[in-house]
mmCIF file as gemmi writes it, N, C-alpha and C atoms, coordinates in Angstrom:
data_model
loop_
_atom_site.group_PDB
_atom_site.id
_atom_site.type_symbol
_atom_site.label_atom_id
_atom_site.label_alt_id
_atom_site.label_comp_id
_atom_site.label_asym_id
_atom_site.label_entity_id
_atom_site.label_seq_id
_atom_site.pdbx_PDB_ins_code
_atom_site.Cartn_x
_atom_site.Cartn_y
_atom_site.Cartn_z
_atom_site.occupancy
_atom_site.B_iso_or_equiv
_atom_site.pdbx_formal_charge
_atom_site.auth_seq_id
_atom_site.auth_asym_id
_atom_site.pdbx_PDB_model_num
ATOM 1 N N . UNK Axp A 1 ? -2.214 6.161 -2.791 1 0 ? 1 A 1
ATOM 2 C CA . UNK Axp A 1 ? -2.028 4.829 -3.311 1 0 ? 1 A 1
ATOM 3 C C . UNK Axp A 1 ? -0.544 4.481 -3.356 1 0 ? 1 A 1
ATOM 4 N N . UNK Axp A 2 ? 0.5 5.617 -3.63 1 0 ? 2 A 1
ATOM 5 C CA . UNK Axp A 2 ? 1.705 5.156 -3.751 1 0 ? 2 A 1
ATOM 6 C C . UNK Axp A 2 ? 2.307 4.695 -2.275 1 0 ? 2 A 1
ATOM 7 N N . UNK Axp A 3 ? 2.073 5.54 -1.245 1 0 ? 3 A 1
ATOM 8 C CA . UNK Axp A 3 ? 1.932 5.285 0.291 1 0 ? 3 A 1
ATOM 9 C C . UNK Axp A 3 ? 2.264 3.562 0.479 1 0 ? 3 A 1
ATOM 10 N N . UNK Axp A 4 ? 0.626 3.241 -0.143 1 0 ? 4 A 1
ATOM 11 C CA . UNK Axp A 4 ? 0.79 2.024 0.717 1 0 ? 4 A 1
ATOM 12 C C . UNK Axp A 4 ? 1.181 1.501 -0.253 1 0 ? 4 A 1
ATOM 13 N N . UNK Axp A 5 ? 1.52 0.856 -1.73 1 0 ? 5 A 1
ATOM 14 C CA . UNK Axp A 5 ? 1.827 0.115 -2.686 1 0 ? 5 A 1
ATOM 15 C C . UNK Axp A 5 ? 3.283 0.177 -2.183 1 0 ? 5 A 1
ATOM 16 N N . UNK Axp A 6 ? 3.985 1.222 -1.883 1 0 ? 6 A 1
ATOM 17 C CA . UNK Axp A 6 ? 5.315 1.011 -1.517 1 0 ? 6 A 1
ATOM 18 C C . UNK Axp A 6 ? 5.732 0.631 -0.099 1 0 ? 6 A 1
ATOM 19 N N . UNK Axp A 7 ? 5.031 1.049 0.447 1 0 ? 7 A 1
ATOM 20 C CA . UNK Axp A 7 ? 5.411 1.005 1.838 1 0 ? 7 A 1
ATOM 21 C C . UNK Axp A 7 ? 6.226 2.269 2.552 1 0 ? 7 A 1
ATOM 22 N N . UNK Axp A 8 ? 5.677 3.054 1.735 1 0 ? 8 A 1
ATOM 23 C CA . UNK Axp A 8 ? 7.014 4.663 2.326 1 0 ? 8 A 1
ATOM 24 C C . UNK Axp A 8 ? 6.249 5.414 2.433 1 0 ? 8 A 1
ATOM 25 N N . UNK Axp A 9 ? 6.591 6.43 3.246 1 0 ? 9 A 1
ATOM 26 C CA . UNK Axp A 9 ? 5.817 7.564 3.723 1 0 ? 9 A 1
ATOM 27 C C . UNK Axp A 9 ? 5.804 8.538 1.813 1 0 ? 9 A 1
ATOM 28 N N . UNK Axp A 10 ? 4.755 9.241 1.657 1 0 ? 10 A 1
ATOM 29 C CA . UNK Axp A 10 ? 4.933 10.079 0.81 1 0 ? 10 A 1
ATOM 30 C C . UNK Axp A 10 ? 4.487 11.84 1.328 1 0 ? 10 A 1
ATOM 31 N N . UNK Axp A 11 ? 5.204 12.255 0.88 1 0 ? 11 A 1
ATOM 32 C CA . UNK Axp A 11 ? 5.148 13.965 0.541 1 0 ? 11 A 1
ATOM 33 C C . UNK Axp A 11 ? 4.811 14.268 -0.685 1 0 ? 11 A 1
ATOM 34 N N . UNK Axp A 12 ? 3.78 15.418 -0.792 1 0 ? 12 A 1
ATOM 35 C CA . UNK Axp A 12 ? 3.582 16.067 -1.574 1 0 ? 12 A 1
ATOM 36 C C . UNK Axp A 12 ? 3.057 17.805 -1.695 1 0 ? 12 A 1
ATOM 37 N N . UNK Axp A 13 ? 3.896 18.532 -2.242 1 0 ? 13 A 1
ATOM 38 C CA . UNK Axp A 13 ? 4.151 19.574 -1.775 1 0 ? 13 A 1
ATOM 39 C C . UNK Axp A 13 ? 2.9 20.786 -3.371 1 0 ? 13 A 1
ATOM 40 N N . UNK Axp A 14 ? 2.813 21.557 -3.427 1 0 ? 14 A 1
ATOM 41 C CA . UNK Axp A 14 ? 1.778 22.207 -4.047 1 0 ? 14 A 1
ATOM 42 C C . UNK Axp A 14 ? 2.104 23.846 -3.57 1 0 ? 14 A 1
ATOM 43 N N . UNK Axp A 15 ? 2.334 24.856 -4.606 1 0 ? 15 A 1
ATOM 44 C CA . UNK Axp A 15 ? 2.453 26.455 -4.646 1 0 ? 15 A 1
ATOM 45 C C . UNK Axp A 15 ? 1.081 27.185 -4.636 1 0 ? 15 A 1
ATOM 46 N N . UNK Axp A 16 ? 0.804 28.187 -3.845 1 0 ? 16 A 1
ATOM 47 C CA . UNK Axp A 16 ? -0.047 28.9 -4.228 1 0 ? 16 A 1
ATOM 48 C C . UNK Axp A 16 ? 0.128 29.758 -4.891 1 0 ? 16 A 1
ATOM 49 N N . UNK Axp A 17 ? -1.44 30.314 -5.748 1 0 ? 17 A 1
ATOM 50 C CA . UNK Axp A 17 ? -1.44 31.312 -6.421 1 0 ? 17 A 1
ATOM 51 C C . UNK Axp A 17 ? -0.749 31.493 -8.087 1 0 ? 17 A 1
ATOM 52 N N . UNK Axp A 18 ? -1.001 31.957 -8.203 1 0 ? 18 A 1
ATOM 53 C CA . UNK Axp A 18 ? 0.147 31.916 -9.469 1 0 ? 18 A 1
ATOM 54 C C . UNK Axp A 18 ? -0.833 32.307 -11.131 1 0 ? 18 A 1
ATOM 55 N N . UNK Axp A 19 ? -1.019 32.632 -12.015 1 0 ? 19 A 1
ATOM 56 C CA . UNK Axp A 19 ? -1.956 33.258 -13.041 1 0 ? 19 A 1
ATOM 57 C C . UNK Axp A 19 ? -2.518 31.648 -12.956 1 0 ? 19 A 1
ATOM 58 N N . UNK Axp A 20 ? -1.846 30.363 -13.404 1 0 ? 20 A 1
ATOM 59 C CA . UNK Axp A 20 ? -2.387 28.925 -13.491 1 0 ? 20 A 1
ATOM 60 C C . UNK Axp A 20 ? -3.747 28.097 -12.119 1 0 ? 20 A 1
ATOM 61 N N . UNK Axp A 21 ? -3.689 29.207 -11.26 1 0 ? 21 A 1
ATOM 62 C CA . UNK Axp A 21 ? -4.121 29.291 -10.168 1 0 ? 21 A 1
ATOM 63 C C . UNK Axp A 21 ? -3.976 27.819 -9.272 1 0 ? 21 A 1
ATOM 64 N N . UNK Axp A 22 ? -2.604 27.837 -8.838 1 0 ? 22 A 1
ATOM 65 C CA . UNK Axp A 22 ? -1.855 26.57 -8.185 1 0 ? 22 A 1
ATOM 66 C C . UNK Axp A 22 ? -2.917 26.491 -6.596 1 0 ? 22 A 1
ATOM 67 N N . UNK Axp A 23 ? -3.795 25.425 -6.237 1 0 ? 23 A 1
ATOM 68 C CA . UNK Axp A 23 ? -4.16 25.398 -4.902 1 0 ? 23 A 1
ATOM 69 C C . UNK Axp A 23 ? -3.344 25.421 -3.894 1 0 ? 23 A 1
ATOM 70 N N . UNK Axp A 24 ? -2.133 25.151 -3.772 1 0 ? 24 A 1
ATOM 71 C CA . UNK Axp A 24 ? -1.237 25.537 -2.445 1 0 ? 24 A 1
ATOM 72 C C . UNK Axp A 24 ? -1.245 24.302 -1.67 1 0 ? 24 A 1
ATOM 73 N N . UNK Axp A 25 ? -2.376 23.146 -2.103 1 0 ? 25 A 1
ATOM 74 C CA . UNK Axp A 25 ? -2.369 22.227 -0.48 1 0 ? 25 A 1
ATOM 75 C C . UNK Axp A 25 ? -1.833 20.877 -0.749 1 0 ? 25 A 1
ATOM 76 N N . UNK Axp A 26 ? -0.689 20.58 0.332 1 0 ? 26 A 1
ATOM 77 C CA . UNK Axp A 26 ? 0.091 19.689 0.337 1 0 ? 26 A 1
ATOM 78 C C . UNK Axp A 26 ? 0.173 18.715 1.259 1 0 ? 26 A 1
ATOM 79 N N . UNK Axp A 27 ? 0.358 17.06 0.973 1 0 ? 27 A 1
ATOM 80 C CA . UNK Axp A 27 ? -0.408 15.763 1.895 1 0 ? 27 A 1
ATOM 81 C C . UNK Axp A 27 ? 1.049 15.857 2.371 1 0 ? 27 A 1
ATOM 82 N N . UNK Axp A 28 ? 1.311 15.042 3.685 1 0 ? 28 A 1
ATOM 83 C CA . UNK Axp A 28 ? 1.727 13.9 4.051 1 0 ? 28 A 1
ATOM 84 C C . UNK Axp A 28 ? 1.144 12.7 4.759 1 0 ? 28 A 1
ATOM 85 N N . UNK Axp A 29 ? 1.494 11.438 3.726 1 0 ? 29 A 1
ATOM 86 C CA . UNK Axp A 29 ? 1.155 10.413 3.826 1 0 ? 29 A 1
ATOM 87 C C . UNK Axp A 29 ? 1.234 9.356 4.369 1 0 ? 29 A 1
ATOM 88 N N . UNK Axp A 30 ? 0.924 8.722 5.602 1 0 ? 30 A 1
ATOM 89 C CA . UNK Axp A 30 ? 1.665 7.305 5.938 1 0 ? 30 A 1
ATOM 90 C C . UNK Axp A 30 ? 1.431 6.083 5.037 1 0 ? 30 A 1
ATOM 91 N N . UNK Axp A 31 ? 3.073 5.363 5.207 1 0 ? 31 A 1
ATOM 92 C CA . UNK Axp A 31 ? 2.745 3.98 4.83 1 0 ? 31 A 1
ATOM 93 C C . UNK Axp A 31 ? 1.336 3.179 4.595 1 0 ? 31 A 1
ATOM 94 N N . UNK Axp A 32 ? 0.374 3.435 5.494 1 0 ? 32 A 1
ATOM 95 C CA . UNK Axp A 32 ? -0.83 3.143 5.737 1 0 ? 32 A 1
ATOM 96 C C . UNK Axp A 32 ? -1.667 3.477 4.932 1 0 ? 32 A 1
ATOM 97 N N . UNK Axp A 33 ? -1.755 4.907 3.938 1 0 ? 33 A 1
ATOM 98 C CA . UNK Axp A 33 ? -2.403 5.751 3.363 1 0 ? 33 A 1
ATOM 99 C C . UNK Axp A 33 ? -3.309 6.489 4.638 1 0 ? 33 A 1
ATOM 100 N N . UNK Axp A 34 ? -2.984 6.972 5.723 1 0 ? 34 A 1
ATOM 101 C CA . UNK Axp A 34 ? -3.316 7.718 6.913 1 0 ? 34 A 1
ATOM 102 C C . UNK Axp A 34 ? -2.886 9.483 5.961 1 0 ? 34 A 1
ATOM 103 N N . UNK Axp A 35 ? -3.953 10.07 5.841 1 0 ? 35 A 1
ATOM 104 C CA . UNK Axp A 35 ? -3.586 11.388 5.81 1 0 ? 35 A 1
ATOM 105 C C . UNK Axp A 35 ? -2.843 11.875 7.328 1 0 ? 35 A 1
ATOM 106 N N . UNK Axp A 36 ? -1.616 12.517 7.357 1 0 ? 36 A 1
ATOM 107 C CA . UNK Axp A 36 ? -1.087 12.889 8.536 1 0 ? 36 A 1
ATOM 108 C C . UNK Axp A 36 ? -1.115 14.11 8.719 1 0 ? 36 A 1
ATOM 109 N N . UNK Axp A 37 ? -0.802 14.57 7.609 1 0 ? 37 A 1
ATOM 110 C CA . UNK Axp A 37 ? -1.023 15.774 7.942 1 0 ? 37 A 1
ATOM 111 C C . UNK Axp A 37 ? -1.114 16.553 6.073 1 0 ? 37 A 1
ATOM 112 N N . UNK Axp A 38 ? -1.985 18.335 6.114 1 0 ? 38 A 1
ATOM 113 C CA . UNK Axp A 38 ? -1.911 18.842 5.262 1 0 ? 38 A 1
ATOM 114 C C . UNK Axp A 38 ? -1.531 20.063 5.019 1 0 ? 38 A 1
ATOM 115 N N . UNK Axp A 39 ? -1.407 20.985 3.909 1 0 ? 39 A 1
ATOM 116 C CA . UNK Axp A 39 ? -1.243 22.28 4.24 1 0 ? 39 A 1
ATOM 117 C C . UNK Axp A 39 ? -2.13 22.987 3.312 1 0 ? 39 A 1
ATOM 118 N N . UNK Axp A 40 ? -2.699 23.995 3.416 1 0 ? 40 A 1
ATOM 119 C CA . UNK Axp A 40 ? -3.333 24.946 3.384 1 0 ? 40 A 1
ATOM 120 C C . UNK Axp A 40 ? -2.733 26.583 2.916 1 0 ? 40 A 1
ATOM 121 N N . UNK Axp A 41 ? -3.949 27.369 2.323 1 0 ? 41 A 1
ATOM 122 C CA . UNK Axp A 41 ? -3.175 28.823 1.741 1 0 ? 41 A 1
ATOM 123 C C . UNK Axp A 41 ? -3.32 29.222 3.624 1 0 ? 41 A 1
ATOM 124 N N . UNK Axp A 42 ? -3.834 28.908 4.378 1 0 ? 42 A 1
ATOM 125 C CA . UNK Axp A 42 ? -3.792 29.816 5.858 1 0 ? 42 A 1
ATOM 126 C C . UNK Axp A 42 ? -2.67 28.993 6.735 1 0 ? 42 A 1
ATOM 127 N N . UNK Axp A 43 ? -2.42 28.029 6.074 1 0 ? 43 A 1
ATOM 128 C CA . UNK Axp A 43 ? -1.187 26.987 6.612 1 0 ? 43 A 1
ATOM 129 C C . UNK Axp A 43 ? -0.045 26.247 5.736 1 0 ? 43 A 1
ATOM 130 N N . UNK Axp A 44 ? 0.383 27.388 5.261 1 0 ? 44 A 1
ATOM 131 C CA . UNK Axp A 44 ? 1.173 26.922 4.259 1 0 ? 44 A 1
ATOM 132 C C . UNK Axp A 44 ? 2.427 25.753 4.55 1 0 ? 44 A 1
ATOM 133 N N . UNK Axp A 45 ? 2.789 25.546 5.746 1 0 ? 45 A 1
ATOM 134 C CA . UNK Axp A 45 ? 3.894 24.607 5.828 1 0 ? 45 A 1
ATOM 135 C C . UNK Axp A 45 ? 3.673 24.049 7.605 1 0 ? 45 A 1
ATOM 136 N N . UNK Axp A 46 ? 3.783 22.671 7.341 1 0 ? 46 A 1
ATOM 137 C CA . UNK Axp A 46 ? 3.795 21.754 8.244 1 0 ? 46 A 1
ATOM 138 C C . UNK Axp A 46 ? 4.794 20.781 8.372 1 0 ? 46 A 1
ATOM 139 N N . UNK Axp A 47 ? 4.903 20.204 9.622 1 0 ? 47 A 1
ATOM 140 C CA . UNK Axp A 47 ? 5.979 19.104 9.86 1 0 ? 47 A 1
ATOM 141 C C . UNK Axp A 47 ? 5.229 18.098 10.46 1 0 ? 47 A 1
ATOM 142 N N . UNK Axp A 48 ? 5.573 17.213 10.589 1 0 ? 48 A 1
ATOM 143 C CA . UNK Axp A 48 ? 5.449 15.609 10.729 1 0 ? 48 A 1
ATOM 144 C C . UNK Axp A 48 ? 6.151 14.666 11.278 1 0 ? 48 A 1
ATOM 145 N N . UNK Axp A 49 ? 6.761 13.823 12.636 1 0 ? 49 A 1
ATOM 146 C CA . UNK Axp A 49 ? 7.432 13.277 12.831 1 0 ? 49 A 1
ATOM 147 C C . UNK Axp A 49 ? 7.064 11.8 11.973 1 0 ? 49 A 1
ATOM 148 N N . UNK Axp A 50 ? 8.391 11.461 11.667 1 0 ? 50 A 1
ATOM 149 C CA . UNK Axp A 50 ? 7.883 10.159 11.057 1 0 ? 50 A 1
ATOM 150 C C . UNK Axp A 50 ? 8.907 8.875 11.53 1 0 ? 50 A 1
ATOM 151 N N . UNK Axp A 51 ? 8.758 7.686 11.765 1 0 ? 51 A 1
ATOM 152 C CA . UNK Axp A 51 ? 9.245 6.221 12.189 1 0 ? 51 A 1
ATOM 153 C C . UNK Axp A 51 ? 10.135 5.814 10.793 1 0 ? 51 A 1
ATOM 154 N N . UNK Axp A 52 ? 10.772 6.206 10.895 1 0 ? 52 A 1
ATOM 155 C CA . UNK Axp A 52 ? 11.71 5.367 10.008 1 0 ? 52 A 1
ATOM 156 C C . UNK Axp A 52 ? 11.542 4.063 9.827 1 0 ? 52 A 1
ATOM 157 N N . UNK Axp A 53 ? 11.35 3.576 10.92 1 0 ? 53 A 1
ATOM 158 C CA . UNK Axp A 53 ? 11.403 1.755 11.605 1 0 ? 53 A 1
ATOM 159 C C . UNK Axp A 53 ? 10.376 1.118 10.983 1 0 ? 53 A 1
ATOM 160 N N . UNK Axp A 54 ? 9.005 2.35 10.761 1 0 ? 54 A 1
ATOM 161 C CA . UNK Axp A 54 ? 7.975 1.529 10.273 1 0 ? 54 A 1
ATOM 162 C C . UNK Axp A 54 ? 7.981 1.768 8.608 1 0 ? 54 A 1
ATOM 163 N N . UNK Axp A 55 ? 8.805 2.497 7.976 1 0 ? 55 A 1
ATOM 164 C CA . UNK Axp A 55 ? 8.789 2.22 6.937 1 0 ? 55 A 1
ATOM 165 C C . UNK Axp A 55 ? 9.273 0.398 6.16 1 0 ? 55 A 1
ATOM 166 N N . UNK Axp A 56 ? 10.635 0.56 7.23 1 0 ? 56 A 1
ATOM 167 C CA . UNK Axp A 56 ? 11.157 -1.053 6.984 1 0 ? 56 A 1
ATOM 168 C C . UNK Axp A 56 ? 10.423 -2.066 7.161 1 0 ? 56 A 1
ATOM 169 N N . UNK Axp A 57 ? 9.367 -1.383 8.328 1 0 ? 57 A 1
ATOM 170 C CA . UNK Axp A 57 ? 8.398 -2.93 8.649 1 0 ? 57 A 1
ATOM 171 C C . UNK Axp A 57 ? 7.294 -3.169 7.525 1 0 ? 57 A 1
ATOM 172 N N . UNK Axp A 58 ? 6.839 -1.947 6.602 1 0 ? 58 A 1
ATOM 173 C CA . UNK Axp A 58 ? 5.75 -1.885 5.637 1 0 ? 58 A 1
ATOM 174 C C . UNK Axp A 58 ? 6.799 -2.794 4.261 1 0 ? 58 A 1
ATOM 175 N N . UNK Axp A 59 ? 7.647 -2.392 4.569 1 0 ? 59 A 1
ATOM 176 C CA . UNK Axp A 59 ? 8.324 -3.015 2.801 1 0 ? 59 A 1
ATOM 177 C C . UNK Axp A 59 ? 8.478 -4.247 2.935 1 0 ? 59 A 1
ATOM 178 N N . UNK Axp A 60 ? 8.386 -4.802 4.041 1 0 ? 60 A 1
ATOM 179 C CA . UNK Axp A 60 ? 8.459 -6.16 4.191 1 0 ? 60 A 1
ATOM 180 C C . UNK Axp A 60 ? 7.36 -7.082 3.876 1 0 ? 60 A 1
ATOM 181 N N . UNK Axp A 61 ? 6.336 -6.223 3.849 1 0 ? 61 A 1
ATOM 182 C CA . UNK Axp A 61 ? 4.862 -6.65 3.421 1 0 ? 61 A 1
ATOM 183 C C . UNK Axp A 61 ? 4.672 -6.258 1.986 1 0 ? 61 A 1
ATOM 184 N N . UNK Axp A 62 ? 5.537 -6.108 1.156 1 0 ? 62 A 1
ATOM 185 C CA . UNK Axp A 62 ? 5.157 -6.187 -0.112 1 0 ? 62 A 1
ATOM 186 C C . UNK Axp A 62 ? 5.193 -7.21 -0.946 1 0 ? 62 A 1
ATOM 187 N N . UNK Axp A 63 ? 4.307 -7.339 -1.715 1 0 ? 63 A 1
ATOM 188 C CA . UNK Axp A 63 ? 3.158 -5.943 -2.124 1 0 ? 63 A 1
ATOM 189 C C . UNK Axp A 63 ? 1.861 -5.965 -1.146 1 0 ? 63 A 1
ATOM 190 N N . UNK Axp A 64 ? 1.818 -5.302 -1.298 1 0 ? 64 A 1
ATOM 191 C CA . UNK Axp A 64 ? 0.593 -4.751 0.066 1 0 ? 64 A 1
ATOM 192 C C . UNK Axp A 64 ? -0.654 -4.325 -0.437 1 0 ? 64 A 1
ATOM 193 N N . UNK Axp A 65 ? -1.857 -4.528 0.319 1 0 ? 65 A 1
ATOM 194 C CA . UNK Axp A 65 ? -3.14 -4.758 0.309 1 0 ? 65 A 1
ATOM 195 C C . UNK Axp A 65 ? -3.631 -3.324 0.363 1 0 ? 65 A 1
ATOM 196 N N . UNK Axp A 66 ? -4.997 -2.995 -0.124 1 0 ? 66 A 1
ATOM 197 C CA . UNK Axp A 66 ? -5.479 -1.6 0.301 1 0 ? 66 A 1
ATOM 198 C C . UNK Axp A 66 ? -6.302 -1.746 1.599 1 0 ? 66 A 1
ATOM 199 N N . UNK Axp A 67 ? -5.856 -1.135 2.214 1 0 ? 67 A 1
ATOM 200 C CA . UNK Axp A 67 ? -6.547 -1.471 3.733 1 0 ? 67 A 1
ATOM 201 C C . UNK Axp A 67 ? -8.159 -1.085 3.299 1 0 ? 67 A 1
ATOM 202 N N . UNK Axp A 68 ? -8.933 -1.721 4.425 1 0 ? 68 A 1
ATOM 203 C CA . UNK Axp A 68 ? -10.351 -1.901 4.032 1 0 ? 68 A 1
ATOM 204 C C . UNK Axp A 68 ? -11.149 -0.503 4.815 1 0 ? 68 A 1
């Protein structure tokens, strides 16, 4: 939701393991609310190219709609 309300890509990152038992799995988000990518305890770290360009073009549309 923050994704698209802002118009910015979001990250969110998550530890495994731990006595609190942390799940480990972490989004990245497009502008769009597009899951792009995630990570996993068998995939703990991923990359993502991301458009800078289209962040500027999403903020221009604020406030912004939840896509249908």
């Amino acid at each position: 939701m923050t994704a698209i309300v802002s118009g910015a890509f979001v990250i969110s990152s998550n530890r495994v393991g731990g006595y609190l038992g942390f799940s480990g799995k972490g989004w990245i988000i497009s502008p769009d609310g597009k899951v792009l990518a995630s990570t996993y305890h068998s995939r703990p770290f991923v990359t993502v190219d991301i458009d800078i360009d289209e962040t500027e073009r999403t903020k221009q549309t604020y406030s912004r709609n939840i896509p249908d």
